[in-house]
Predicted model as a PDB file, atoms N, CA, C, CB and O in Angstrom, pLDDT in the B-factor column:
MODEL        1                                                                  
ATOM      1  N   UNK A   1      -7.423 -18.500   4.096  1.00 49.00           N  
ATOM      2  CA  UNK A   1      -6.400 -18.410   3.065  1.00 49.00           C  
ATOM      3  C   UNK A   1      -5.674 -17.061   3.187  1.00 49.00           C  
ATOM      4  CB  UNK A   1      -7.028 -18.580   1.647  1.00 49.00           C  
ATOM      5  O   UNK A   1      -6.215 -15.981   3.427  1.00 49.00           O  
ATOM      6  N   UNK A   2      -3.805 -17.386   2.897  1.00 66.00           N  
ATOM      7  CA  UNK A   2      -3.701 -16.016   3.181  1.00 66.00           C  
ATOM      8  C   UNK A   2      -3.813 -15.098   2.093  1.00 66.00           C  
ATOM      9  CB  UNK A   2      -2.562 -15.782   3.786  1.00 66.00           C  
ATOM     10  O   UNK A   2      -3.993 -15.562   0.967  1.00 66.00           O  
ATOM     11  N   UNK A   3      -3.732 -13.852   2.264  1.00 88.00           N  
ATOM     12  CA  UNK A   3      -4.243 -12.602   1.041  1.00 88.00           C  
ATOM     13  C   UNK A   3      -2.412 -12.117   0.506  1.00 88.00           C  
ATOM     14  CB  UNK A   3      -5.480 -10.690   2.113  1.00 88.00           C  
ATOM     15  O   UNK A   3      -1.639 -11.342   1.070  1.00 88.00           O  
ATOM     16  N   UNK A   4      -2.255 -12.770  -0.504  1.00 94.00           N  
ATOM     17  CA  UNK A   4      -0.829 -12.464  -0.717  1.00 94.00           C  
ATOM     18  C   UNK A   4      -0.363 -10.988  -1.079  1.00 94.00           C  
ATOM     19  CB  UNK A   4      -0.389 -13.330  -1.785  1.00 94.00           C  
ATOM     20  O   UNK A   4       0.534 -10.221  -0.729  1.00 94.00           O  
ATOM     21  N   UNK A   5      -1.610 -10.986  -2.102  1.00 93.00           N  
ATOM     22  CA  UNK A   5      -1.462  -9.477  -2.716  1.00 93.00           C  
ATOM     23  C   UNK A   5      -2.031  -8.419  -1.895  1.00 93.00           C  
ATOM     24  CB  UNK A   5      -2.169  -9.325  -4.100  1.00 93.00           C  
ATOM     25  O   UNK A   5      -2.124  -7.382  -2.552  1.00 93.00           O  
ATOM     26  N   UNK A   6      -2.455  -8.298  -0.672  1.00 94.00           N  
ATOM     27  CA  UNK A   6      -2.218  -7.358   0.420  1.00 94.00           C  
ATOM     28  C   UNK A   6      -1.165  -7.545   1.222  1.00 94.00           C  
ATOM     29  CB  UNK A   6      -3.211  -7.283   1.210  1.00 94.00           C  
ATOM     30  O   UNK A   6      -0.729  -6.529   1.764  1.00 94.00           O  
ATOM     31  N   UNK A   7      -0.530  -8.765   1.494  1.00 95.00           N  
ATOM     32  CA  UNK A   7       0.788  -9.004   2.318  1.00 95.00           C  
ATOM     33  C   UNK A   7       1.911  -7.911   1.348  1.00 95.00           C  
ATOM     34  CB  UNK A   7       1.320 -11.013   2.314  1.00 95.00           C  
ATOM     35  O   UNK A   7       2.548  -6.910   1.676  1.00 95.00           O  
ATOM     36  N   UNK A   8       1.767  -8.702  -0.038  1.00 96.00           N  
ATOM     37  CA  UNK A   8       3.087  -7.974  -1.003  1.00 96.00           C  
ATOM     38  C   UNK A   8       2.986  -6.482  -0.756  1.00 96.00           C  
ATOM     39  CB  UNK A   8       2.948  -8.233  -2.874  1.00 96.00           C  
ATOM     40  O   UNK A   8       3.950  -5.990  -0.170  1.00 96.00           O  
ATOM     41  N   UNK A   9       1.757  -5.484  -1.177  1.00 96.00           N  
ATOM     42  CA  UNK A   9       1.604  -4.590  -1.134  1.00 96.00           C  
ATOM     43  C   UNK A   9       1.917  -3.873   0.338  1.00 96.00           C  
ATOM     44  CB  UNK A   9       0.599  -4.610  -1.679  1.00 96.00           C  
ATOM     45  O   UNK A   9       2.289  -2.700   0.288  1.00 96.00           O  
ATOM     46  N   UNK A  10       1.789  -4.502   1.643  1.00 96.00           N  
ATOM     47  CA  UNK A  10       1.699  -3.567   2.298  1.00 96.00           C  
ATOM     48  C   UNK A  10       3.397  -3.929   2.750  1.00 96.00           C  
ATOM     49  CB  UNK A  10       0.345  -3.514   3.333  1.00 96.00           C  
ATOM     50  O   UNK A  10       3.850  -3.055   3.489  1.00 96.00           O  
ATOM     51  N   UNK A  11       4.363  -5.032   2.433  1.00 97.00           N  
ATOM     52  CA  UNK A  11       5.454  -4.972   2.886  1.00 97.00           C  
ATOM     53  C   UNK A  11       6.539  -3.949   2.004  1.00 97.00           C  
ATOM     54  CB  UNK A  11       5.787  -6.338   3.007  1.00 97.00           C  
ATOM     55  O   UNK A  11       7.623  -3.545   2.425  1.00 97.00           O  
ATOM     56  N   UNK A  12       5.802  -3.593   0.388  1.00 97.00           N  
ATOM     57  CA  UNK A  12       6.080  -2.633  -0.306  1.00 97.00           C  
ATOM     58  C   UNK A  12       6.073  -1.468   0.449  1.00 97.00           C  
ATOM     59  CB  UNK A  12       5.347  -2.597  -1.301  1.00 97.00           C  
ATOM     60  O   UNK A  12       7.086  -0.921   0.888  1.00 97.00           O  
ATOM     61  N   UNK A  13       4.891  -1.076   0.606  1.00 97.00           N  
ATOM     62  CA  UNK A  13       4.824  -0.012   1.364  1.00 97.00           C  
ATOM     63  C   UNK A  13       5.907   0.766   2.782  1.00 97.00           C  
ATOM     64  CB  UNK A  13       3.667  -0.361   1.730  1.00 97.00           C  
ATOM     65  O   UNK A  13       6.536   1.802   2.993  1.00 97.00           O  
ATOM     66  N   UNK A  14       5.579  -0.535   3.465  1.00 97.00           N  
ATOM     67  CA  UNK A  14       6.395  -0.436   4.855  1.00 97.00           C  
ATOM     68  C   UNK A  14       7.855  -0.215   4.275  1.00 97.00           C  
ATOM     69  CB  UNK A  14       6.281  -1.959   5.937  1.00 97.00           C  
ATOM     70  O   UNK A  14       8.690   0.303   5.016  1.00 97.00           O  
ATOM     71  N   UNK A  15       8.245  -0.629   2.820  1.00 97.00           N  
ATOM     72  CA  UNK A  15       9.834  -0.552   2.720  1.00 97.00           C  
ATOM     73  C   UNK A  15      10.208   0.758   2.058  1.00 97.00           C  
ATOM     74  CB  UNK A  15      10.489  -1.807   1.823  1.00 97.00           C  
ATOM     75  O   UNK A  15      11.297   1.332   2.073  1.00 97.00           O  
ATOM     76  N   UNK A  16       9.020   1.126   1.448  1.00 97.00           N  
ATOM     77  CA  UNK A  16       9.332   2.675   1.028  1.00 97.00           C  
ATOM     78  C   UNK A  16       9.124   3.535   1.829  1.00 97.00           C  
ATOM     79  CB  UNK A  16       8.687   3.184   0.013  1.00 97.00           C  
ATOM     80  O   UNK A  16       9.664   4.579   1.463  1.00 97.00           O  
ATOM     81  N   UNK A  17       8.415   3.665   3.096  1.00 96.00           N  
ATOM     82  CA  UNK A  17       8.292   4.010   4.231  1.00 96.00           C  
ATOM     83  C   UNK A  17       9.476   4.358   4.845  1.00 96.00           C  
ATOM     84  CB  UNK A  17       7.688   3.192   4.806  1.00 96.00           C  
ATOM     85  O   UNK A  17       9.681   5.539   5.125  1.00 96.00           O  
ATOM     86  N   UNK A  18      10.550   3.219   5.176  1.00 96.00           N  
ATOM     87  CA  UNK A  18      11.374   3.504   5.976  1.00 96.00           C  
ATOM     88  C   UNK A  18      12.733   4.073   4.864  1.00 96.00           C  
ATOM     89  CB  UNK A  18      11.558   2.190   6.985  1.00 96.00           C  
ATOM     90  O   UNK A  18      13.833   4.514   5.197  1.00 96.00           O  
ATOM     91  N   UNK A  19      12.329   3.925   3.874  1.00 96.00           N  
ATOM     92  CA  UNK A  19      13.446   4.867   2.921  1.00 96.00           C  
ATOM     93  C   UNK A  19      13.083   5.873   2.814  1.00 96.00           C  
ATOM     94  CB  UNK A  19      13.776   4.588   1.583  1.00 96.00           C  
ATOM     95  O   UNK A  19      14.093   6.566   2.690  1.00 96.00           O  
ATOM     96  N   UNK A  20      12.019   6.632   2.766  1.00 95.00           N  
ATOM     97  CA  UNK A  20      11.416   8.132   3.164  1.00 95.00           C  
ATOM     98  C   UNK A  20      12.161   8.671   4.304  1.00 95.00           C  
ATOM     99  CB  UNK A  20       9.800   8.119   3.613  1.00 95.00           C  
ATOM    100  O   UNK A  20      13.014   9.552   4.404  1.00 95.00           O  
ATOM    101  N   UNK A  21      11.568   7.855   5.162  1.00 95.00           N  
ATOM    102  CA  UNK A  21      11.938   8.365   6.643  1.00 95.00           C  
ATOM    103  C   UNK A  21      13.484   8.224   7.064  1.00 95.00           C  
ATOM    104  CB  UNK A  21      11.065   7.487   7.747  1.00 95.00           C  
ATOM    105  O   UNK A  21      14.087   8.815   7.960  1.00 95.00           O  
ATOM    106  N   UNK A  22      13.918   7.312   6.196  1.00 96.00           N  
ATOM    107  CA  UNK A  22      15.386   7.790   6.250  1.00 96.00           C  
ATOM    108  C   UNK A  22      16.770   8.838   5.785  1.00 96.00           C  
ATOM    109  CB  UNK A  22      15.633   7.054   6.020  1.00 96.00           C  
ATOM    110  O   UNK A  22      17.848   9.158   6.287  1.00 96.00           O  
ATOM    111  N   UNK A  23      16.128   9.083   4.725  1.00 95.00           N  
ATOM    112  CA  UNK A  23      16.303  10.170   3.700  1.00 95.00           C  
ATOM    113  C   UNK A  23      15.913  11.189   3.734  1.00 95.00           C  
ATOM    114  CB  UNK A  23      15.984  10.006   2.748  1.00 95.00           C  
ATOM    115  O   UNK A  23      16.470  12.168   3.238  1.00 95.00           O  
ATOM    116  N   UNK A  24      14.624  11.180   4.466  1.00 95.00           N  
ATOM    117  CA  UNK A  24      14.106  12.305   4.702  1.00 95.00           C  
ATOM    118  C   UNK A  24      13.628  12.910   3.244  1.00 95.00           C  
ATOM    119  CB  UNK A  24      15.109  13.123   5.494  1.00 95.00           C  
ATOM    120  O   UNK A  24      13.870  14.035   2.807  1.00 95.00           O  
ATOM    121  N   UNK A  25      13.018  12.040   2.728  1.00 92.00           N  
ATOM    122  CA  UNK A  25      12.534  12.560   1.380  1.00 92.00           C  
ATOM    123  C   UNK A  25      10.895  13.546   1.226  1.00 92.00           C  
ATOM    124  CB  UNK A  25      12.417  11.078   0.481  1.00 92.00           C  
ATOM    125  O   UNK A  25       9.974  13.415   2.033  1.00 92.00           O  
ATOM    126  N   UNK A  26      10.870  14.238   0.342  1.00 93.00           N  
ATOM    127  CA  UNK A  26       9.544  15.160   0.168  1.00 93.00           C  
ATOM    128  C   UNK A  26       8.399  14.290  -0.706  1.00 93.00           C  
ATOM    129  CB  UNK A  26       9.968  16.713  -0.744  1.00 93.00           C  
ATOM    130  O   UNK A  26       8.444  13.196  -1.270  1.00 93.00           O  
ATOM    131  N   UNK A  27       7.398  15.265  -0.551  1.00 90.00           N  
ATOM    132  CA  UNK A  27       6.078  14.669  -1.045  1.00 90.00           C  
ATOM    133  C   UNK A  27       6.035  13.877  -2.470  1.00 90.00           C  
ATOM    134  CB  UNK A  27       5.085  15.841  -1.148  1.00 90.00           C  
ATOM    135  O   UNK A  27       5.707  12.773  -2.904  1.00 90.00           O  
ATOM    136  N   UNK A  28       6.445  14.834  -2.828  1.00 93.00           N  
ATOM    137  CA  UNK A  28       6.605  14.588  -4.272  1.00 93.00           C  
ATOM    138  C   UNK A  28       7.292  14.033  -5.233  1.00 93.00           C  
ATOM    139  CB  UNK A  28       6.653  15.237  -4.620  1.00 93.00           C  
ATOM    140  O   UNK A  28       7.271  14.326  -6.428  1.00 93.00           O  
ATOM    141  N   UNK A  29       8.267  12.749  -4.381  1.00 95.00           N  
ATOM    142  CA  UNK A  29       9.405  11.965  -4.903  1.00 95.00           C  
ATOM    143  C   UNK A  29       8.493  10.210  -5.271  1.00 95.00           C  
ATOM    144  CB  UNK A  29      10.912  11.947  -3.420  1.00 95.00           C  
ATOM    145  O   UNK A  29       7.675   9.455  -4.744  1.00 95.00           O  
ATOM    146  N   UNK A  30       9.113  10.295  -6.184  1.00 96.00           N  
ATOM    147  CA  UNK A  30       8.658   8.427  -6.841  1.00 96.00           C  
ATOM    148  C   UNK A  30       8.163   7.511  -5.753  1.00 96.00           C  
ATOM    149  CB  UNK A  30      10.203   7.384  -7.505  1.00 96.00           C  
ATOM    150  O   UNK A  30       7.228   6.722  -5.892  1.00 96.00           O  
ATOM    151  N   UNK A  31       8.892   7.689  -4.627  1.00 96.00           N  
ATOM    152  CA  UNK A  31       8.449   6.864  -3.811  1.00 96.00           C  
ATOM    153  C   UNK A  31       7.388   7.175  -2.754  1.00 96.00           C  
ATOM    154  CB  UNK A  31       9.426   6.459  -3.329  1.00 96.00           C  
ATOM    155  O   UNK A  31       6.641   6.254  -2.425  1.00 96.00           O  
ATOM    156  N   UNK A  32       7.247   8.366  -2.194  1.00 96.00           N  
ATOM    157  CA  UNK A  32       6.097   8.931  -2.039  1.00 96.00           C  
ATOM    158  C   UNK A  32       4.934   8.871  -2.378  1.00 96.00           C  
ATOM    159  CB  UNK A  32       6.180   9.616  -2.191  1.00 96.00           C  
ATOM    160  O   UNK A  32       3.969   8.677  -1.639  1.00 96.00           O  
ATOM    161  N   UNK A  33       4.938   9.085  -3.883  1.00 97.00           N  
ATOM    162  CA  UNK A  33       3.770   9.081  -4.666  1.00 97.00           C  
ATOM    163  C   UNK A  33       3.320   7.498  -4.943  1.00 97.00           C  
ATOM    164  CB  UNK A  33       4.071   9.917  -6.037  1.00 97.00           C  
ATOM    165  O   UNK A  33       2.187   7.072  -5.165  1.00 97.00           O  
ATOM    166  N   UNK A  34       4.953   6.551  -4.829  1.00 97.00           N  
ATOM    167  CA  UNK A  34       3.972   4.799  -4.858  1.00 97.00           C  
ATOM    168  C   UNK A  34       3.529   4.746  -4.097  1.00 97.00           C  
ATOM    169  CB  UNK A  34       4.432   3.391  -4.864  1.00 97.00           C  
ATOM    170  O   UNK A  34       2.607   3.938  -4.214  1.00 97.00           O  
ATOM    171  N   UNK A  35       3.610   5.427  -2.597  1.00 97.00           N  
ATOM    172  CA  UNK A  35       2.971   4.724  -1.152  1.00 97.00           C  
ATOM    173  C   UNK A  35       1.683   5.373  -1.151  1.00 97.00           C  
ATOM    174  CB  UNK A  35       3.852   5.058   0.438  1.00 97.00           C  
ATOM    175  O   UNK A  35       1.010   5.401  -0.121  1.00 97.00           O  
ATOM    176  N   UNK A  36       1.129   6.108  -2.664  1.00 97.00           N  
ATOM    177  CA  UNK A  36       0.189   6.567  -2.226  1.00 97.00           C  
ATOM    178  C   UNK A  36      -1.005   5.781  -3.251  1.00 97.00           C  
ATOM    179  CB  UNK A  36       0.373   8.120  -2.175  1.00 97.00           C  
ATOM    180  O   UNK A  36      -2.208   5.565  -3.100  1.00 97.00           O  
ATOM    181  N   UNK A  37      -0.105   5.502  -4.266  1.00 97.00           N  
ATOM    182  CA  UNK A  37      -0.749   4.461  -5.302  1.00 97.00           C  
ATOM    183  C   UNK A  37      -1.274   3.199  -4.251  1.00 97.00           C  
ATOM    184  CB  UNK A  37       0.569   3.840  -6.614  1.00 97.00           C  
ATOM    185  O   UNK A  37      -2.404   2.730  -4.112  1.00 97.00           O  
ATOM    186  N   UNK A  38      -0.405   2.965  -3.794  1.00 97.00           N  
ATOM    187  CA  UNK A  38      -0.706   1.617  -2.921  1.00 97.00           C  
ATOM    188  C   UNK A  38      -1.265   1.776  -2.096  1.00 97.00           C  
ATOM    189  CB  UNK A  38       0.154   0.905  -2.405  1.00 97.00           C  
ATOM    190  O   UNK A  38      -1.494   0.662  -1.625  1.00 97.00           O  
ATOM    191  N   UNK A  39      -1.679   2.467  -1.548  1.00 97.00           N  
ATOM    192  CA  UNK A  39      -2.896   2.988  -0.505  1.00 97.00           C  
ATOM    193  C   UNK A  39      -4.270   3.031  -1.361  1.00 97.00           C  
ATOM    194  CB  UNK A  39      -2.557   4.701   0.164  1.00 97.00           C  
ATOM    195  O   UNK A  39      -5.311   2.664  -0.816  1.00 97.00           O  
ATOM    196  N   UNK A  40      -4.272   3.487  -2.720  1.00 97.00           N  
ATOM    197  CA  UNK A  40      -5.535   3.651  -2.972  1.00 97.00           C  
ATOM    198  C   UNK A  40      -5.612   1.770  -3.803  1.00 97.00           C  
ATOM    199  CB  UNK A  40      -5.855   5.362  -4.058  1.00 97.00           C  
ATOM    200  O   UNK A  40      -6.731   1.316  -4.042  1.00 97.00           O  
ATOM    201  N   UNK A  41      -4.636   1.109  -4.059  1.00 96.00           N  
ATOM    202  CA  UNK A  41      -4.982  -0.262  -4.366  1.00 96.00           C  
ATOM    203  C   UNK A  41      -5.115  -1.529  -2.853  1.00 96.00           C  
ATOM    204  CB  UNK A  41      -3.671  -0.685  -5.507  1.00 96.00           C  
ATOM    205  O   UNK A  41      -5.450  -2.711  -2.928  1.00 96.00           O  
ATOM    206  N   UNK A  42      -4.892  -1.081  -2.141  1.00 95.00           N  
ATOM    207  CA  UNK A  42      -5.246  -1.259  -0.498  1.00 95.00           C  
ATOM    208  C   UNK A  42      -6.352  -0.839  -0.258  1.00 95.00           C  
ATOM    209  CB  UNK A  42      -4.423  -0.578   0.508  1.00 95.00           C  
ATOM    210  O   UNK A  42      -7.077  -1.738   0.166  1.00 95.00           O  
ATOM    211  N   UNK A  43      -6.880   0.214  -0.337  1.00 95.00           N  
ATOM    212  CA  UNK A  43      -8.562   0.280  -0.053  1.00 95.00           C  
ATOM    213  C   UNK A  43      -9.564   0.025  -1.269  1.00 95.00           C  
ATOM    214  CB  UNK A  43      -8.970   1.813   0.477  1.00 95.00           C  
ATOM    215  O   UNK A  43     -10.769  -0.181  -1.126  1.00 95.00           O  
ATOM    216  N   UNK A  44      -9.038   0.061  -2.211  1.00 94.00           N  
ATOM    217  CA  UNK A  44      -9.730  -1.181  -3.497  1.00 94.00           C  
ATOM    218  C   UNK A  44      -9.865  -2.301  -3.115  1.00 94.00           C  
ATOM    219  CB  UNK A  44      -8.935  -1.537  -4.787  1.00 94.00           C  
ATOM    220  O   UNK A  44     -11.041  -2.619  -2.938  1.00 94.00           O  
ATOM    221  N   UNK A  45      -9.089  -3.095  -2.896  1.00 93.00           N  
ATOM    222  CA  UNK A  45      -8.984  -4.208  -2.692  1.00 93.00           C  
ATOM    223  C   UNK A  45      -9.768  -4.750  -1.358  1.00 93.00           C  
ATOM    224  CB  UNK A  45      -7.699  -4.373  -2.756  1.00 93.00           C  
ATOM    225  O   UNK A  45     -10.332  -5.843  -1.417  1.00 93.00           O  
ATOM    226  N   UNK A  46      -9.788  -4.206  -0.514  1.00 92.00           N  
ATOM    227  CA  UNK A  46     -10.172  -3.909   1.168  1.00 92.00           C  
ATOM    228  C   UNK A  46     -11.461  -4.197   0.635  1.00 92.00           C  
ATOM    229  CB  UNK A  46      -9.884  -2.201   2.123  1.00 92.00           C  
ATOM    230  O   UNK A  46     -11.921  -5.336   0.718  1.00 92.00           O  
ATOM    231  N   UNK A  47     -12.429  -2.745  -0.203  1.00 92.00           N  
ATOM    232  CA  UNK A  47     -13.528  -2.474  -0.664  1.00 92.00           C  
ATOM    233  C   UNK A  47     -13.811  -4.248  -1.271  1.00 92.00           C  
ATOM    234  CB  UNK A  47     -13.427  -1.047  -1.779  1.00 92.00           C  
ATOM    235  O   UNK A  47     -14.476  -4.979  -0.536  1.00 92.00           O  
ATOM    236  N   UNK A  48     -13.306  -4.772  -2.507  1.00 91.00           N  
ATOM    237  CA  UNK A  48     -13.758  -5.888  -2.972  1.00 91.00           C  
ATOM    238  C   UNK A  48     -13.709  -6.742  -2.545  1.00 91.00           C  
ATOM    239  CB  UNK A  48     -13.531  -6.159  -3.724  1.00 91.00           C  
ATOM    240  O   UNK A  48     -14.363  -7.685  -2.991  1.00 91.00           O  
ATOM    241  N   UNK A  49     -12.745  -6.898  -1.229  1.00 87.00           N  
ATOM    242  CA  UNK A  49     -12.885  -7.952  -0.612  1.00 87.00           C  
ATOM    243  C   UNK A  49     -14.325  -8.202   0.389  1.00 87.00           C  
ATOM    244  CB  UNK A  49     -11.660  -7.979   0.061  1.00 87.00           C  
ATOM    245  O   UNK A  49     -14.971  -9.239   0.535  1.00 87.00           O  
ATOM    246  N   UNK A  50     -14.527  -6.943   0.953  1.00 87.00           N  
ATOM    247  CA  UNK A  50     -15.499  -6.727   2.140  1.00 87.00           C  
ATOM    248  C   UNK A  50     -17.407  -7.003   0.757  1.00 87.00           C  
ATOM    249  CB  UNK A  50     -15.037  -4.352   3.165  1.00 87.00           C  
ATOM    250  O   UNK A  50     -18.325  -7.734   1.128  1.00 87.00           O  
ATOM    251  N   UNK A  51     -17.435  -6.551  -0.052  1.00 85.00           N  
ATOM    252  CA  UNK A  51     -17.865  -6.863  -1.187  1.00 85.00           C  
ATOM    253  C   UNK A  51     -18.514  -8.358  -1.108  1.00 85.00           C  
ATOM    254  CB  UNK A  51     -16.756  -6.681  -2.130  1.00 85.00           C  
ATOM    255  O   UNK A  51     -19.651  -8.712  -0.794  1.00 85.00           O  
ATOM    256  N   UNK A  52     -17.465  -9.035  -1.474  1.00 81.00           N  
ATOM    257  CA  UNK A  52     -17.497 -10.479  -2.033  1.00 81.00           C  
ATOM    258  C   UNK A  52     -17.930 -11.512  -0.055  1.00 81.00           C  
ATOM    259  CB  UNK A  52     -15.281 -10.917  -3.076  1.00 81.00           C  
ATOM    260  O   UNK A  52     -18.397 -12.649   0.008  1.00 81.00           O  
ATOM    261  N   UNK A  53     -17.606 -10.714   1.063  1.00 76.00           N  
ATOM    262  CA  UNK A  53     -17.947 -11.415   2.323  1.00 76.00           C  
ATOM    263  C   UNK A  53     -19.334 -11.304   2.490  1.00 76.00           C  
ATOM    264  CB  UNK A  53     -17.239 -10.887   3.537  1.00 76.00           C  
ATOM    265  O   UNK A  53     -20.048 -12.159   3.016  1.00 76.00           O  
ATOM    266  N   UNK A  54     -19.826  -9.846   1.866  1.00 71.00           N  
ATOM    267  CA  UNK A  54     -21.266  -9.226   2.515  1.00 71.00           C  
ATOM    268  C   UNK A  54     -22.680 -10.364   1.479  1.00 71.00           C  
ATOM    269  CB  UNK A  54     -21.375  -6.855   1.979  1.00 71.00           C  
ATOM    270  O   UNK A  54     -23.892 -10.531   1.616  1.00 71.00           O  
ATOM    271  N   UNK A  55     -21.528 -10.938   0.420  1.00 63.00           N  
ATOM    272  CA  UNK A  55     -22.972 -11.239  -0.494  1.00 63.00           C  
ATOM    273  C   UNK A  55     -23.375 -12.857  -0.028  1.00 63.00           C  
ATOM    274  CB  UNK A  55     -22.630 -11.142  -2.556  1.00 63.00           C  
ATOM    275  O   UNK A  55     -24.372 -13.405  -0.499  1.00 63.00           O  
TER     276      UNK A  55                                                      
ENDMDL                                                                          
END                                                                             
């Protein structure tokens, strides 16, 4: 089955990514700081998934 809510999240990511890198934006801008939110709900999720395989 596919994992939607890691697909959504990481194509989020990849799109604030390339608006960083286009802009050339700093650490500390809104979008920065989501790609970092979403990194730590990406290895949450990672974590509960790997979780729910091991039992």
């Amino acid at each position: 089955m596919a994992d939607l809510y890691s697909k959504a999240l990481n194509s989020e990511r990849k799109a604030l990514w390339a608006e960083c890198r286009l802009k050339g934006l700093a650490k500390d801008t809104p979008q920065r700081l989501r790609i970092v939110e979403i990194d730590g709900l990406l290895a949450a999720h990672k974590a509960k998934q790997d979780g729910k395989k091991g039992s």
